[in-house]
C-alpha positions in Angstrom: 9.4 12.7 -13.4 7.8 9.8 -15.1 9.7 6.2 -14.4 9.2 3.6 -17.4 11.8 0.6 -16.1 14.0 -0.2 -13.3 14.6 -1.5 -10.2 11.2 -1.5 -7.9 11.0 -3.1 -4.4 8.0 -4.2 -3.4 7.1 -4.9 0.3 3.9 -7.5 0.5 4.9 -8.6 -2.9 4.0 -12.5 -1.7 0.5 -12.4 -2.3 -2.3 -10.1 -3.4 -2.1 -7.0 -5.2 1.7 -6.8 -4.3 2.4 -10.3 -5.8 0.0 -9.2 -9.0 2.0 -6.1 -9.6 5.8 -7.9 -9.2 4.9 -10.4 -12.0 3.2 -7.2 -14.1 6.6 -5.1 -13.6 8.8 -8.2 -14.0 6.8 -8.6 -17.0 7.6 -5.1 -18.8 11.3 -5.7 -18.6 11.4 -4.1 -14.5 14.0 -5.9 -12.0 12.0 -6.2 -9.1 12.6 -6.8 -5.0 9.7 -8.5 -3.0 9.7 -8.7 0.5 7.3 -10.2 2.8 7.4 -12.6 6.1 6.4 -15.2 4.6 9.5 -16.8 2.0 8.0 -19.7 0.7 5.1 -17.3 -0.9 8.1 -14.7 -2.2 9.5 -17.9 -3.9 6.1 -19.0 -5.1 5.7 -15.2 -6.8 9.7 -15.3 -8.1 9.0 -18.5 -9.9 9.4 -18.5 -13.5 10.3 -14.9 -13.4 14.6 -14.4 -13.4 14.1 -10.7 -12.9 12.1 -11.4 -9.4 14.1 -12.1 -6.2 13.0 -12.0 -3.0 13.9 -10.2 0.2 12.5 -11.9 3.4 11.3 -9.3 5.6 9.0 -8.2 9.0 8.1 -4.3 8.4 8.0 -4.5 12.4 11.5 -5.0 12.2 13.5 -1.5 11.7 16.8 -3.3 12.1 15.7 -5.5 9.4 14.5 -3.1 7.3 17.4 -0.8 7.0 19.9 -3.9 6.2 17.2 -5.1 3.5 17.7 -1.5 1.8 21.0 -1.8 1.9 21.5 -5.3 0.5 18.7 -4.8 -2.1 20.8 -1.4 -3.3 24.0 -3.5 -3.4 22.6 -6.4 -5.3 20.4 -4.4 -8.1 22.4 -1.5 -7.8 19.6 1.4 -7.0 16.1 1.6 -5.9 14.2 3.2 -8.8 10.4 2.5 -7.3 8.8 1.6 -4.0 5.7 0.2 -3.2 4.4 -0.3 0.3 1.9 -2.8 0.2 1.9 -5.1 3.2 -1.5 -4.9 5.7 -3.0 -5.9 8.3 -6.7 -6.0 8.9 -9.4 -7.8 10.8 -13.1 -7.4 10.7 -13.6 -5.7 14.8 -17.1 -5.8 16.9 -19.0 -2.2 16.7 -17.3 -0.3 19.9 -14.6 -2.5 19.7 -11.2 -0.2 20.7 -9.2 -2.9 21.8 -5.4 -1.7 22.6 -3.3 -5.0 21.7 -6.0 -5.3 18.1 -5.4 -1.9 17.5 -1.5 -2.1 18.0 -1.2 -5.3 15.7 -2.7 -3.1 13.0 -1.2 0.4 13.3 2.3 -1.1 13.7 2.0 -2.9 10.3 0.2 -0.9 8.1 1.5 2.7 9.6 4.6 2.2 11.4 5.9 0.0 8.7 6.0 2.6 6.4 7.6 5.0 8.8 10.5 2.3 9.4 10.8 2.1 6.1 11.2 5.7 5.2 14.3 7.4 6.4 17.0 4.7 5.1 15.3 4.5 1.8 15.0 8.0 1.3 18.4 8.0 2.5 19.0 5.8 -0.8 16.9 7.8 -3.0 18.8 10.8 -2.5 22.0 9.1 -3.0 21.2 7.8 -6.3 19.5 11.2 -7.4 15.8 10.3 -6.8 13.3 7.6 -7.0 9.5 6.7 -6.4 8.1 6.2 -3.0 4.5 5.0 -2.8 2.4 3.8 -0.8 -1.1 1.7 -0.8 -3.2 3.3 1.2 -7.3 2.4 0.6 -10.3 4.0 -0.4 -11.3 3.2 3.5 -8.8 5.5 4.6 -11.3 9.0 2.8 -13.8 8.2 6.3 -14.2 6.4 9.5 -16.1 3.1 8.6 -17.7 1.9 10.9 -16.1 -1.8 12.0 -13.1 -0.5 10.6 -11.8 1.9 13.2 -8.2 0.4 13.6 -7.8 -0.3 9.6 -9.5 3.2 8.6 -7.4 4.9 10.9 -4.1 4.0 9.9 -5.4 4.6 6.2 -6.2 7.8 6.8 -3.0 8.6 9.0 -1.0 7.4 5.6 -2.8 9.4 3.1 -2.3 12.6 5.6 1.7 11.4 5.7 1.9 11.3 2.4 0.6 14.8 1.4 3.1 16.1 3.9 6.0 13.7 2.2 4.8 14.7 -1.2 5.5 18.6 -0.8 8.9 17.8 1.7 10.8 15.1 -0.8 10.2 17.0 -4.1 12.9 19.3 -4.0 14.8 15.9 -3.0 13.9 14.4 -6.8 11.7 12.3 -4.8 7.7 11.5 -5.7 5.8 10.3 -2.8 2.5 8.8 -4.8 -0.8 7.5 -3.2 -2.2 4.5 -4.0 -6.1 4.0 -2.7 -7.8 0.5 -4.1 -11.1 -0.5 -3.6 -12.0 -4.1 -2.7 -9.8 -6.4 -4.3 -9.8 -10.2 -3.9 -7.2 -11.1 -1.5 -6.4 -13.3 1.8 -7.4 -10.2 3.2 -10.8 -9.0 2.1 -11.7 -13.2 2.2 -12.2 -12.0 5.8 -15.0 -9.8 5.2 -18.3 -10.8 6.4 -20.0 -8.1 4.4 -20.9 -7.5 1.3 -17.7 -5.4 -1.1 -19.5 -3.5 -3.9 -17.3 -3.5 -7.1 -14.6 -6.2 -6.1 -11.8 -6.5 -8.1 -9.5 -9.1 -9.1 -5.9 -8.7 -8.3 -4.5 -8.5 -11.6 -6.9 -6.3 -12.5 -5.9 -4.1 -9.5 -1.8 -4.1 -10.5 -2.5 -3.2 -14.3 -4.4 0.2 -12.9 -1.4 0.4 -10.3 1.4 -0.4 -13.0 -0.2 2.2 -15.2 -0.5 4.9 -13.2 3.1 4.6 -11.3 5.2 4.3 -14.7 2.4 6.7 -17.3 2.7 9.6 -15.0 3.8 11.1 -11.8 0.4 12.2 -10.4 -0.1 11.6 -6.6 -3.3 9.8 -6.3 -3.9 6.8 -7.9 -7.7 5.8 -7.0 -10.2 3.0 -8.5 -12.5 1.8 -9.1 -13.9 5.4 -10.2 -17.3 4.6 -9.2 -16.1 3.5 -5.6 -14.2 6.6 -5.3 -16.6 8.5 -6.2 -19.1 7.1 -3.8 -16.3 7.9 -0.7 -15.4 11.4 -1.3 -18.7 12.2 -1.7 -19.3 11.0 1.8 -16.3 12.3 3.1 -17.9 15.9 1.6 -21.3 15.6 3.3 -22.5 18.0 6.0 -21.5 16.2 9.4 -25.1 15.5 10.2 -25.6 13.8 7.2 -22.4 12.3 7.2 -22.8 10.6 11.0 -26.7 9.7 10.1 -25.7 7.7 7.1 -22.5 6.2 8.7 -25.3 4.9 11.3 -27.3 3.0 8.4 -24.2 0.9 8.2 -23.9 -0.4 11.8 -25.6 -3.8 11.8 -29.1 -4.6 12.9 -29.7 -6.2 15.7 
């Protein structure tokens, strides 16, 4: 089930890749939903666009969140696409397992998305089916080191979305996997290492835009060469795998 135009709901549509891809849907005749904390950034994105409103909203909230789905299915009717894009993420010290660091993160980026997902399923099903997807990262293939708290809850949403992906389709439901590589963003400017292959955000939202509305395939992974590079990783021999994980600790 291929979606061409709509209603989409983006959450982390106020900056970023999220804000790239509202303006790109808004663009191709879409009525699009952003939601983010921050309302004076949704506002800034909605600008010059009629078919963008905004939706202030805290993914840590679930109370929030299930009255958001309900207004946003009142006001535009239905709920044709999804995309999950807000994040956290901080550069962390090596051995670094900080509880209260760690929570920030996972509650964002992980539990958002599980907030999110039983009243706007709920929706989905009501109006016959829909698009549910989610923007993972290519850090979520393997445990980078510095990135424990952000890999984690990367790879904890590519593993939920497999198991969503078999359990909504007989629902009329397709759960669908997005995994960028570095892509310029308030974000990434907080990287103190070098990001091979960075992308720019509009760049990002034309390969996302594509491959949401051309065809209903789960994954949707770039750049190819950066993908690539991870699985290949990810498919090394564990003693190979840990020795070259080790090569990118930093020196003292």
């Amino acid at each position: 089930m291929t979606v061409k135009t709509g209603v989409a709901w983006i959450i982390g549509g106020g900056s970023g890749i999220g804000a790239a891809v509202a303006q790109l849907l808004a663009s191709r005749g879409w009525t699009v939903a952003i939601s983010g904390r921050r309302a004076e950034k949704l506002a800034d994105v909605a600008k010059g666009h009629p078919t963008i409103s905004p939706y202030p909203l805290d993914v840590t909230d679930g109370e929030a969140i299930n009255a958001t789905v309900h207004k946003i299915a009142a006001d535009l009717g239905r709920i044709d696409l999804f995309i999950f894009g807000a994040a956290a993420w901080q550069p962390m010290d090596v051995g670094d397992y900080d509880y209260d660091k760690f929570r920030a993160i996972v509650d964002t980026n992980y539990l958002g998305v599980i907030r999110v997902a039983n009243p706007l399923i709920e929706q989905m099903a009501r109006q016959g089916g829909g698009h549910f997807a989610v923007i993972a990262s290519v850090a979520g293939y393997f445990g980078l080191p510095r990135s424990a708290a952000y890999s984690s809850t990367k790879a904890g949403l590519i593993n939920l979305l497999e198991t969503m992906r078999t359990e909504l389709a007989p629902r009329n439901i397709v759960v669908r996997m997005i995994a960028p590589g570095f892509v310029k963003s308030e974000l990434t400017a907080k990287n103190d290492f070098p990001m091979p292959f960075l992308m720019e955000a509009d760049a990002a939202a034309a390969r996302i835009v594509d491959g949401l509305t051309q065809s209903d395939r789960f994954e949707i992974a770039f750049p190819r060469r950066m993908v690539w590079l991870m699985k290949t990783v990810r498919w090394l021999p564990y003693p190979i795998f840990f020795w070259l994980t080790a090569k990118m600790l930093p020196r003292d």
